[in-house]
N, C-alpha and C positions, 0 to 999 in steps of 0.2 A: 105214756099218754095214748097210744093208739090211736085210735077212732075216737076216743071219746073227749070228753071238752077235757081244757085245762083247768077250769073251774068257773063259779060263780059269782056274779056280788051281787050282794041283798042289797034290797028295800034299802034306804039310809036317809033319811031327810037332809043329810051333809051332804048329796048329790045335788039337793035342788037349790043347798044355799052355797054352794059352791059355783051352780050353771050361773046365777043369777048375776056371780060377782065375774063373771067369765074366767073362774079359774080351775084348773084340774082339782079335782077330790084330795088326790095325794098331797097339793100344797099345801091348801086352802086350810082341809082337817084330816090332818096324818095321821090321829089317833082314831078317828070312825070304822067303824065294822065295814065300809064297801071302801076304803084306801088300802085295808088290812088284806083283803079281800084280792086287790090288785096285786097286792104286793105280791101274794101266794101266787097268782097267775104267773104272775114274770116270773119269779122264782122257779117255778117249771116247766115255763117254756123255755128259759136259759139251760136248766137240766135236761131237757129234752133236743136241743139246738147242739148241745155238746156233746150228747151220745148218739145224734144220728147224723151231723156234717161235720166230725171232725175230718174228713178227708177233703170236704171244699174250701181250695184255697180263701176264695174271694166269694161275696157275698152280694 
């Protein structure tokens, strides 16, 4: 990951009828291009979290 971002998430009109109902993207509509989108994010930030603080105990 470096410097640069973990990723993106698009446009999605499932964002704004997700905000509406105050609920996260991912619950709301877990099949949308910006949940998917999320999901890659974490996805490597977890891979990136385990190759550069496996030495800290505690978080």
């Amino acid at each position: 990951m470096s410097d640069s971002l973990p990723g993106q998430i698009p446009q999605d009109e499932a964002v704004e009828r997700s905000i509406q109902q105050y609920l996260p993207v991912v619950g709301h509509s877990p099949n949308s291009a910006a949940a998917k989108a999320f999901d890659c994010v974490v996805d490597r930030l977890e891979l990136w979290m385990e190759s550069n603080l496996s030495s800290v105990e505690e978080w």
